[in-house]
N, C-alpha and C positions, 0 to 999 in steps of 0.2 A: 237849594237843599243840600245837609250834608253827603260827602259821599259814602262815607261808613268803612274808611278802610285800616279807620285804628291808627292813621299818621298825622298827624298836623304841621301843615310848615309853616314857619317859624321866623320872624324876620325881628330884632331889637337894633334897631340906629338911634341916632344922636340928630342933631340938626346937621352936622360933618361930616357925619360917618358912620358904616356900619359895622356894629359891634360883634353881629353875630348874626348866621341865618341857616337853617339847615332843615332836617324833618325832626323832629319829635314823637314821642306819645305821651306825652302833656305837661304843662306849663301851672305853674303857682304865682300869681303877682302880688305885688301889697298893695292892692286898691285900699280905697281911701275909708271902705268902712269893713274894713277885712280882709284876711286874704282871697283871692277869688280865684279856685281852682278849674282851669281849662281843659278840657276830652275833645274826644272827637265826636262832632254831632251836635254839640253845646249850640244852643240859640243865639242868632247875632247880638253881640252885647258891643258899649264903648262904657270904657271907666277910664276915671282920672285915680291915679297911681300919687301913694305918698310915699317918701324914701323911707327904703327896705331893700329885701333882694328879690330875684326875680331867678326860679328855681327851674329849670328845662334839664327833663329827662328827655337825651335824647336819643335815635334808635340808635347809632351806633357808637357814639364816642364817651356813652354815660353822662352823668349828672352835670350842668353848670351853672353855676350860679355868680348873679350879674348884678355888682351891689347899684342903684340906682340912687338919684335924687329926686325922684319926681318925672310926672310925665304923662301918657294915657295905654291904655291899650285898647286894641280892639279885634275883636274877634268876628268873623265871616266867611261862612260854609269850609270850614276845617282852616282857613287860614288866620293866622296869630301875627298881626302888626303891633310893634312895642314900640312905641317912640320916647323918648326920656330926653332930659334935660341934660343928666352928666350921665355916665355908667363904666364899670369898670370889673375886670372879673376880680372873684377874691379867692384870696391866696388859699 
């Protein structure tokens, strides 16, 4: 169950490496039939990601966004795993 505390953490890697991981209050992917926007409490979902970028507002550092190639993400009880094929942040 989530826990309701309005944070989500937040983990985007690569097969190599990890691009990015912190807390959030929410996340926008480009899944494959839309953007699919994440909160806190959202139902466990997995989707496969088409390239686009991937939009994390986070609590303290503000907005970043992470151009990707593809990949999935998946969400469970407030935690946000991104895995992608390339990523890179944009300028």
């Amino acid at each position: 169950m989530a826990t309701r505390t309005g944070i989500l953490q937040v983990e985007v890697v690569t097969r190599t490496e990890r691009l990015w991981h912190g807390r959030a209050t929410s996340v926008v992917v480009p899944a494959i039939e839309g953007d699919l926007g994440v909160l806190t409490g959202r139902a466990p979902l997995l989707a496969v990601l088409r390239p686009g970028s991937v939009a994390i507002e986070t609590e303290l550092e503000g907005r970043k966004i992470i151009k990707v190639s593809g990949g999935f993400a998946s969400v469970d009880s407030d935690f946000v795993t991104i895995v992608v094929e390339e990523g890179n942040f944009a300028q």
